[in-house]
N, C-alpha and C positions, 0 to 999 in steps of 0.2 A: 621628678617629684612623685611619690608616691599615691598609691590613690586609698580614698579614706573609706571609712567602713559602709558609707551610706551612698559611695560610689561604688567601692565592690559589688554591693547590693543589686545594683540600680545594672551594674554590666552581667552579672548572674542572670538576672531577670529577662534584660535582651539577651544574650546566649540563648536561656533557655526555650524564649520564643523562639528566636529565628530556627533552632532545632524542632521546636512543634510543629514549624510554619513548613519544613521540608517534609517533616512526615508525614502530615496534612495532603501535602503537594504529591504525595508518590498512593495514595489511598486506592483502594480499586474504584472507578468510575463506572456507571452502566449508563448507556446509553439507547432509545430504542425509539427516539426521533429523528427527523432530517436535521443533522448539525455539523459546525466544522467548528472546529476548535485544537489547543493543546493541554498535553496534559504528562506530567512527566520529562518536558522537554522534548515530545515527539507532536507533530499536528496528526490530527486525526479526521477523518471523514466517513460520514454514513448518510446514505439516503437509499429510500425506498419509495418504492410509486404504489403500495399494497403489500398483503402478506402481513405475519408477522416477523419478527428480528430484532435481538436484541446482543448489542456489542458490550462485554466486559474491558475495561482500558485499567491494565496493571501495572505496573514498574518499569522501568528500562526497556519501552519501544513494545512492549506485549500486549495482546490483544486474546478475547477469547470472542467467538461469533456463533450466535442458532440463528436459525432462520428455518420459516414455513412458509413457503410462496408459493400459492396456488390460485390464482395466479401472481405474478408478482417477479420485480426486477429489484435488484439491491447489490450494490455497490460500497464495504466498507472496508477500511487499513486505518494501517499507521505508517510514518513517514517526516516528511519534510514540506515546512510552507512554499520552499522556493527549492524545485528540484535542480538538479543539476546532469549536465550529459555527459560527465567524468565521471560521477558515482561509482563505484564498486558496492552493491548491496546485499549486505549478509543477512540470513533470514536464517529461523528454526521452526522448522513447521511440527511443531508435540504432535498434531490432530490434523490432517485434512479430509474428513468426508465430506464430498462434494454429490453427494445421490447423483441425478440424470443430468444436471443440466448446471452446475456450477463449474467458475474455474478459479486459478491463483496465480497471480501476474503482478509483476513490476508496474504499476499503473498511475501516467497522469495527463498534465495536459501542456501545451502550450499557448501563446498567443501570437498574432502577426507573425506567421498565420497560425490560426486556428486548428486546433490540431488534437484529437485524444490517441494516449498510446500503450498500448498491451507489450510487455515482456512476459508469455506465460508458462508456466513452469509444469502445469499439470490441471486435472479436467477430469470433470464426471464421467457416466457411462454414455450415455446419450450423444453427447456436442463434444465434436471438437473443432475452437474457435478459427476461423472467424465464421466458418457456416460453408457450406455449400454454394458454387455458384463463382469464389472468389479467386483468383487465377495465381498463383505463386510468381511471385516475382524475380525470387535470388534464395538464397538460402546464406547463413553464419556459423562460422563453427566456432565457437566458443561456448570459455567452460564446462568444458569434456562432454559435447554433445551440439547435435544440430540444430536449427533453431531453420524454421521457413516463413519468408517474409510476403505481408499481402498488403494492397491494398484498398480499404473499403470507404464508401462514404455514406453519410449520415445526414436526412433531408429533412428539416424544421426539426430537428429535434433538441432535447434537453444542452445546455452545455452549461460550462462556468461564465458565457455572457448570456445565456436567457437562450429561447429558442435561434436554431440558428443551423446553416449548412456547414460541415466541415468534414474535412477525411478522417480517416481514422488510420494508424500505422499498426501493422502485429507482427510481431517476430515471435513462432510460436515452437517449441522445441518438438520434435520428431519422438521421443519416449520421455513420459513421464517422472520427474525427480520422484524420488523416495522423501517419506517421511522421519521424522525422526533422528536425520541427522544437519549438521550443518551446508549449507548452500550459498552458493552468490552467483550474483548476476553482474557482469560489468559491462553497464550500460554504454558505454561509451564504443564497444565493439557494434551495438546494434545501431546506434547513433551512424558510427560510421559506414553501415554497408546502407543503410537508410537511403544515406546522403548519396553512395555510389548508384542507387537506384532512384535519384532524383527526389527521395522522398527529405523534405527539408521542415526542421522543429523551429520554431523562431523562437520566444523569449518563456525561460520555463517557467509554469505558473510549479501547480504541489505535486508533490512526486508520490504514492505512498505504496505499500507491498498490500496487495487488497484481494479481498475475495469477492467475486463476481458471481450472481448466482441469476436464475431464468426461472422460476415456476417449478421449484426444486426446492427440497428440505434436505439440513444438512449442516455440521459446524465443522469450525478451524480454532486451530491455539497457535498463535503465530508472534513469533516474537522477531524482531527488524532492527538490526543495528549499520549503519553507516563502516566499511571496511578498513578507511581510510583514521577512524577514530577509537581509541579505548572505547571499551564498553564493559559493562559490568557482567558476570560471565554467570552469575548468582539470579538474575532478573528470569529466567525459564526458571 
């Protein structure tokens, strides 16, 4: 049966919506409160304890980030609500100035147990994570470079259940990725030397590619796509 001119209409119409409604959905977004959300089909997190910071959220998994922390702690990416320890995660970092005291890392958490955990790829001039004091555990060789493993803990502090004790896991690479061009990290190698070092993830909460910064000024242009999935190569 065909369709009549005043349903033509009427499907024109939704068409045309639901195509505003995607454009709408891909808009840049700024952000420069403590919030979690999505946006584009990627989840996104930012929080800060002071400072200023403010996060750009653009198309296809991109992000842009300033930040003036003096003093001041901030933690923002994009990523996934529900991480996973198979992931292979491709990333394009346009920008990383990191001044003194920031870094750029695979970054999320777990739960039972309690758990936050750094893959980091590269680091300001000042700090290189996790600090001084922390005893290396093993070391990973993947993805054309080494990576050394620690482990830290964290006494009453902030988490994704409220104040609270938990370790923290890093696998930190030995020289700095370069900018500019393409990168991945496949999580599941660090996962598993983790676990050969007793160090055990329980249930993943969000996973996201984040910049990390300490009482430093300083941006990133980062865009994060999943390796395992098309992506739109247009979104940088």
């Amino acid at each position: 049966m065909g369709l009549g001119r005043t349903n033509l209409a009427a499907l024109a119409a939704t068409l045309a919506g639901v195509a505003l409604g995607a454009a709408a959905g891909a808009k840049a977004q700024e952000i420069c409160r403590n919030r979690t959300g999505t946006h584009d089909g990627f989840f996104y997190t930012f929080w800060k304890d002071s400072g200023t910071a403010c996060m750009v959220l653009g198309s296809g998994g991109n992000y842009r980030l300033t930040y003036d922390l003096h003093p001041g702690n901030l933690v923002a990416g994009i990523g996934w609500r529900t991480g996973s320890a198979t992931r292979r995660v491709g990333y394009h970092a346009a920008a990383f100035e990191p001044g003194a005291n920031s870094y750029l890392a695979l970054y999320g958490w777990s739960t039972e147990p309690l758990v936050e955990y750094y893959v980091v790829d590269s680091w300001g001039s000042d700090f290189t994570p996790p600090g001084e004091g922390a005893p290396v555990l093993g070391t990973v060789e993947t993805d054309g470079g080494t990576y050394a493993v620690y482990r830290t803990q964290r006494v009453d502090r902030p988490s994704i259940r409220g104040t609270a004790t938990f370790n923290q896991y890093w696998s930190v690479r030995t020289e700095k990725r370069p900018t500019g061009t393409d990168q991945a990290i496949t999580f599941a190698n660090h996962v598993a030397a983790w676990r050969r070092l007793g160090l055990e993830l329980g249930t993943m909460d969000y996973q996201v590619l984040a910049t990390e910064a300490y009482g430093s000024s300083g941006r990133s242009t980062i865009t994060v796509w999943d390796e395992g999935r098309t992506r739109d190569r247009q979104a940088r």
